[in-house]
N, C-alpha and C positions, 0 to 999 in steps of 0.2 A: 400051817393050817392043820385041822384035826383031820383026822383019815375017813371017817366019816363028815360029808356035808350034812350039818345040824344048824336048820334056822328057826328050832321051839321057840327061843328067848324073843326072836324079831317077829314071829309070826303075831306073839302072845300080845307086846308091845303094839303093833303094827293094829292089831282089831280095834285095841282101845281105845286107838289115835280117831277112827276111824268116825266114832261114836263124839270126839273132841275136837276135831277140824274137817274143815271139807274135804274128803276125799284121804284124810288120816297125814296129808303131808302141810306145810308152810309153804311151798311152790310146786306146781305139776309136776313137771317130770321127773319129779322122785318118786311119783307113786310108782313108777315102774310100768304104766300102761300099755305104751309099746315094744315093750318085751314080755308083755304078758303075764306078768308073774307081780310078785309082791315084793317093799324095798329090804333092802337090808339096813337094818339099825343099827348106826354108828354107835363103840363104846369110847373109842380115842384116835388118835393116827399122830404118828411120829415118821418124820423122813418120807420116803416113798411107800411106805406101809398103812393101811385101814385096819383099824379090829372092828367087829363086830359084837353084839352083846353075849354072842352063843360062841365067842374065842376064837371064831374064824379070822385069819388073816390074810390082806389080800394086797397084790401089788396095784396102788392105787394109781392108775391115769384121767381121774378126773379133779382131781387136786382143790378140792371146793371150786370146780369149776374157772378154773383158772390163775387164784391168785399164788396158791403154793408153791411157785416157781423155785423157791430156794430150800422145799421140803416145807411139808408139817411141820410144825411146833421145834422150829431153829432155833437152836441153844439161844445163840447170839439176840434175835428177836423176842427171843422167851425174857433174858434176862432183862432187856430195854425195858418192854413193859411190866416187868415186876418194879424195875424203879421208879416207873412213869405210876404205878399204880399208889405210891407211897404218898405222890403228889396231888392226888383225885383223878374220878373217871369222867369230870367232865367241867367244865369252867361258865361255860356262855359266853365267853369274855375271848376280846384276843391272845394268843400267848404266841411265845416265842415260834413253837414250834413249826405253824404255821408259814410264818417266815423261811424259813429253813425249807422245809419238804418245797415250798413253793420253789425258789428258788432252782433247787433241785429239777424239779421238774422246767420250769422256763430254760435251766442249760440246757436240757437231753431232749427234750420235742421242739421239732424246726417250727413250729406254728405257734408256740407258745412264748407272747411275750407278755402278757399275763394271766391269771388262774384264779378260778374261785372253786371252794371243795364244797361238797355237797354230801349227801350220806349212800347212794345207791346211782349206779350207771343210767337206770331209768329217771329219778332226776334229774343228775344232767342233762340227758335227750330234752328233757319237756323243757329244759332253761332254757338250752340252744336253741332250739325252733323258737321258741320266744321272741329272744335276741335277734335273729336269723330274719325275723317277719317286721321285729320295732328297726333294725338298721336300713334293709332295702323299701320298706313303706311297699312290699305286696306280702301278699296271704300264702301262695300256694306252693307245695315243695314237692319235688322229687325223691323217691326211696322206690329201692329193688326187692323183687321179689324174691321171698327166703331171709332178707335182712331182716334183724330183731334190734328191738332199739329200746326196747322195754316195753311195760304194759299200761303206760298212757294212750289216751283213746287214739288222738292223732296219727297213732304209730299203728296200731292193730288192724292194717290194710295187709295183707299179703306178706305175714310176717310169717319168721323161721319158729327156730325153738318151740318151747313148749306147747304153742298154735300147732306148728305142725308135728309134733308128736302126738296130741289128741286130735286131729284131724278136723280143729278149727279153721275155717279159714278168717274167720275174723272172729268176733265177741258179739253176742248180747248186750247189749247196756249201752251201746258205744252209737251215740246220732247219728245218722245219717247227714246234717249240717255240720260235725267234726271234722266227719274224713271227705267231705265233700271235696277238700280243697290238698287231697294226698293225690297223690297220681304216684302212678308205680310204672316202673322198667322190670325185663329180666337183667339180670346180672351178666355182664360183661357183652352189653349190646348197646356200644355208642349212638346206633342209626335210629334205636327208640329212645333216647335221652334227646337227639337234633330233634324229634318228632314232636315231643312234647311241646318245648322249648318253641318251635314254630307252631304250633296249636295253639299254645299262653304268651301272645306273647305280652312283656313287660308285667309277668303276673307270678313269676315265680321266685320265691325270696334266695331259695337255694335247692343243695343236693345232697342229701345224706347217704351214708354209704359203711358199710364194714369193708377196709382196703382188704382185708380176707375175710370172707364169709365164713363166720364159726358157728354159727346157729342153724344152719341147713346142712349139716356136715365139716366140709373143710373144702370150702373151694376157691382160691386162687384168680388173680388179675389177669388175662390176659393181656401179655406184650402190647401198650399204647392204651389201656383202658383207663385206667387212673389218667396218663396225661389227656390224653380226649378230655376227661372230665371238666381237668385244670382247664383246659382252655375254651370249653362248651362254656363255663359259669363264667370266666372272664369275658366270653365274648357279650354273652346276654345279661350282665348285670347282676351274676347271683353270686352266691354265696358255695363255698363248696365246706360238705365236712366230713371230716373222718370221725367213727365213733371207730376207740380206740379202745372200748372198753378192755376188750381182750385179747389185742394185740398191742396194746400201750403194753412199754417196756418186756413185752415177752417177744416177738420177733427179731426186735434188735433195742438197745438202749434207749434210742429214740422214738420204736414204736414202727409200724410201718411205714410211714411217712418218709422215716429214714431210710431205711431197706430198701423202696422205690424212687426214693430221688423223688418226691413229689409232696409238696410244701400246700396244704390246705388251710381257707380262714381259719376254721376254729376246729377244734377238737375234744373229744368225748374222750373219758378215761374213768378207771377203776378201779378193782382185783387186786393188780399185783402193788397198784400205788398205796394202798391199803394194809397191805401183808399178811392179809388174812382179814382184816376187823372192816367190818360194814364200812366204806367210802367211794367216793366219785368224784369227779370234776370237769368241768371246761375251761377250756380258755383259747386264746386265739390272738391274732390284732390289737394291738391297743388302743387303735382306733373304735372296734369293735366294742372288744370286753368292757371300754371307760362308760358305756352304755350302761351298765348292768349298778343299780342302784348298790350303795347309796351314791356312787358317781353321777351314774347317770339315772336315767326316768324309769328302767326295764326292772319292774321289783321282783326279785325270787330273792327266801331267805330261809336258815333251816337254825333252832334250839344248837344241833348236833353238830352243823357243820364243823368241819376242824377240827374234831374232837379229838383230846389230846393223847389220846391212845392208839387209835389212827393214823396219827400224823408220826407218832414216834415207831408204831410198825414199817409205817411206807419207808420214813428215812432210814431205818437201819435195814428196810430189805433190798432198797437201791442203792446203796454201799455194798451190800454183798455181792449186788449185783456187777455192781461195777467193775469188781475186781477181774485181771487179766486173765482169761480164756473161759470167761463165764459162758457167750452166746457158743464160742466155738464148741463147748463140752456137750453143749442144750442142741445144736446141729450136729454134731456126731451121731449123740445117743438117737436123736429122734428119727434120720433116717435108717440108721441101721435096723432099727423098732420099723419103721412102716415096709423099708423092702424084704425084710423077712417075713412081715404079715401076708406080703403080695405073693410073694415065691412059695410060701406054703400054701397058698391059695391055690394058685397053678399049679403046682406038684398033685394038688388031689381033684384038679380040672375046673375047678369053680372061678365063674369068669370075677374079676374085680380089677378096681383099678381107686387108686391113693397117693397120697405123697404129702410133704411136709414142710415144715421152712417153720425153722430154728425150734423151738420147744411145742410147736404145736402140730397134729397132723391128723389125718382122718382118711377114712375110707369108704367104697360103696362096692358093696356084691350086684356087680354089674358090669356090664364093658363100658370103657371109657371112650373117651373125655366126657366130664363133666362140668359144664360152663357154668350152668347156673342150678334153680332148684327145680324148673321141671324138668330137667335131665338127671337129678340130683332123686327125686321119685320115683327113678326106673332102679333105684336100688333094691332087694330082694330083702322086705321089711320080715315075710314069714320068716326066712331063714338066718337074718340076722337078731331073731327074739329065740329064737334054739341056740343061739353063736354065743349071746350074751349069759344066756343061765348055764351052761356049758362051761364057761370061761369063770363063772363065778363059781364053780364046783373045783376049778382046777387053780384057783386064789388067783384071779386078776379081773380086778373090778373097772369095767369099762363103764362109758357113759351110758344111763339105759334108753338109750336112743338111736338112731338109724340118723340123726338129722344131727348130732353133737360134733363138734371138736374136740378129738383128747390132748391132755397134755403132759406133757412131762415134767423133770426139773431135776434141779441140780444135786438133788440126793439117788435119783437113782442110779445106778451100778451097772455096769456090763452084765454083772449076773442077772437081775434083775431083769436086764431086757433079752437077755438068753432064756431065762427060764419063762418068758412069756411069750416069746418067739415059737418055745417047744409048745406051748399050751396051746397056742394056736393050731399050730401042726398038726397036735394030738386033737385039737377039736375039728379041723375042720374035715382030717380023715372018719373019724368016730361019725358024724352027723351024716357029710355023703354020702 
C-alpha cells in the first residue's frame, strides 16, 4: 500500500458512475452508505489481495462476497477457463459440463439428489418457493428476520443485507398481496416458528432459512435450532430449506447441512459453486426436484443456465477444494483472525463480541450474545463506519457494512492475518 491513502482515481470514477447508474454502483452496498464514505474502485485482485485504481492494496475479507474461497484469480481456475474460453462463452445447449459439476455437487450436499443451475442465488430462491408452494399445494412460508434470500418481492419482508444496510425494511414496488403470504420469525426462536405453524394451520408450504445467517452479520444456530426446525416442518407437512448460498461448500464440503448433521428438502446455493463467475442452483428430493419442468409442471428456465464457464470454474474450484486440509487451514486462519479482533477489542475497552466457523466469521461492537438481527442492531453502526475507513487506510478492506459476513480463503497467509490483527489494534486504539 502507498504511504499516503490516495483515492483521486476512485473518487473521479465513482462521481461518473453516479450520473450512469443509480446511486453510481450495480448493487447497494457497494455504495458504501453505511460507512459513510464512498466505494473504492476495484483495478484487479489476485490471492488474498484487492488493488485499487489509485494502487492501493488491500488484504481483501470480502472475497466477491463469498465465492473466493480458493483466492482471487487461482492459477489453476485461471487456466480452466482460458481453455473453456477456446470452446465458447456460451452454448444454450446441454454440455457435458453440466453433468460433471452436478454430480459433484449431488456427492458433497446431504440434500441433494438432484440439481438444476440457474444464474444468481436470487434465482434460485424464487424457483424454490415455487417448487416449495406447487409440491405441498399451500401458498404461505416461513423466513427470519435478518435473513436475505435475494431481492425477489416474496422475500423482501424483514430481510438482512443490503435492506438493512440502507435502513429499508422492505421495498417500494413490492404488493402488499406478495408478501401477504410471508410470515417471518426471529432467528433462532423455535417457540415463534410452533406459533405460526398453529396460527396456519395446513397453509404453510415450507421454511426458508440461512443455517448461518450471513446477511445480518454472522450469527450462528443455536444448539437444537435447525433440528427443531427439521422436525416442526416434518411434523406439519412443510417443506424445510437451507439457502446455502454462502455457506454451500464454504463451512464444510457439504455446506452446513453437513456441519450440523441436519439434512433439509431442498437447497439454495451459489458463489463458491461458481468460482467466481455469475451462478446458482437448487436442488433437493427427487421426488421434489422431478417437479421442476421439463419433468415436471413447475416451469422456471434461464438462456444462461449451465453456462459453460461457470460450470468449469465451480468444478475445478471444488477439486481444490477437496484437497486434504482445505476446511482445517479455512478454520485455523479464520478463528485465529476473529479472536485477535476480539481481544484487541478489549485490550482498548470496547465492548464486542464475534466468532467464526470455518472460512467465514463476523462481528458486532456490542456485548454479546447475539441470537438474532434485533439483537444484531445493538451493534455500534457510528463506530463501526470510523472502524471501516480506518482499516481501509491501514490496507484491509472489510465489508462496508455492520450487517456482513467476512470471509476468508485459502490464499491467505498467517502474515496476512497478523498484519490485520495489528491494523485492528492500531485502529481500534487510534479511534477510542
Amino acid at each position: 500500500m502507498t504511504n499516503a491513502f490516495n483515492t483521486t482515481n476512485s473518487q473521479a470514477l465513482f462521481n461518473a458512475a453516479k450520473e450512469l447508474m443509480p446511486g453510481g454502483v450495480s448493487s447497494p452496498v457497494r455504495a458504501f452508505k453505511s460507512v459513510n464514505g464512498d466505494p473504492i474502485v476495484f483495478d484487479r485482485v489476485k490471492g488474498a489481495y484487492a488493488w485499487d485504481v489509485d494502487g492501493n492494496r488491500f488484504i481483501d475479507y470480502v472475497g466477491s462476497w463469498g465465492p473466493a474461497i480458493c483466492g482471487h484469480s487461482h492459477p489453476e481456475v485461471i487456466a480452466a477457463l482460458q481453455e473453456a474460453l477456446e470452446k465458447g462463452t456460451s452454448f444454450g445447449a446441454p454440455c457435458e459440463l453440466e453433468n460433471k459439476l452436478s454430480q459433484m455437487v449431488i456427492d458433497a450436499v446431504p440434500s441433494v439428489e438432484m440439481v438444476r443451475f440457474v444464474n444468481s442465488g436470487t434465482e434460485a430462491c424464487m424457483a424454490v418457493l415455487r417448487l416449495m408452494r406447487a409440491f405441498t399445494g399451500r401458498d404461505k412460508l416461513i423466513k427470519f428476520e435478518g435473513c436475505y434470500h435475494g431481492h425477489a418481492d416474496m422475500f423482501l419482508v424483514k430481510a438482512g443485507s443490503g435492506v438493512a444496510t440502507l435502513g429499508l425494511p422492505d421495498s417500494p414496488g413490492v404488493p402488499r398481496s406478495t408478501t401477504s403470504n410471508t410470515l417471518t420469525a426471529p432467528y433462532n426462536d423455535l417457540e415463534a416458528v410452533k406459533e405460526l405453524f398453529a396460527e396456519n394451520p395446513d397453509a404453510i408450504a415450507g421454511v426458508i432459512l440461512e443455517p448461518i445467517v450471513g446477511n445480518a452479520g454472522f450469527i450462528p444456530p443455536e444448539p437444537g435450532f435447525l433440528e427443531g426446525l427439521r422436525e416442526l416442518t416434518k411434523e406439519n407437512g412443510a417443506l424445510l430449506v437451507f439457502d446455502e448460498v454462502m455457506t454451500g461448500f464454504r463451512i464444510s464440503y457439504g455446506g452446513a447441512q453437513e456441519r450440523f448433521g441436519v439434512t433439509p428438502d431442498l437447497t439454495t446455493m451459489g458463489k463458491v459453486i461458481g468460482g467466481g463467475l455469475p451462478v446458482g442452483a437448487y436442488g433437493g428430493r427427487k421426488d421434489i426436484m422431478s417437479m421442476v419442468a421439463p419433468a415436471g409442471p413447475v416451469y422456471q428456465a434461464g438462456t444462461l443456465s449451465g453456462n459453460p464457464l461457470a460450470m468449469t470454474a465451480g468444478i475445478k474450484t471444488l477439486e481444490i477444494l477437496k484437497q486434504e486440509g482445505s476446511y482445517e487451514r479455512l478454520e485455523m486462519m479464520t478463528k485465529k483472525l476473529i479472536n485477535g479482533i476480539c481481544e484487541s477489542a478489549q485490550e482498548a475497552g470496547l465492548p464486542i463480541t464475534g466468532s467464526s466457523i470455518s472460512g467465514m466469521f463476523g462481528f458486532y461492537l456490542c456485548q454479546g450474545p447475539v441470537r438474532n438481527f434485533e439483537e444484531a442492531k445493538q451493534s455500534n453502526a457510528e463506530y463501526f463506519s470510523k472502524l471501516h475507513r480506518a482499516m481501509l487506510e491501514k490496507g484491509v478492506y472489510l465489508a462496508p457494512s455492520p450487517f456482513e459476513a467476512g470471509f476468508t480463503s485459502l490464499a491467505h497467509s498467517e502474515d496476512d492475518i497478523d498484519a490485520t490483527i495489528k491494523a485492528f489494534k492500531e485502529c481500534f486504539n487510534e479511534i477510542n
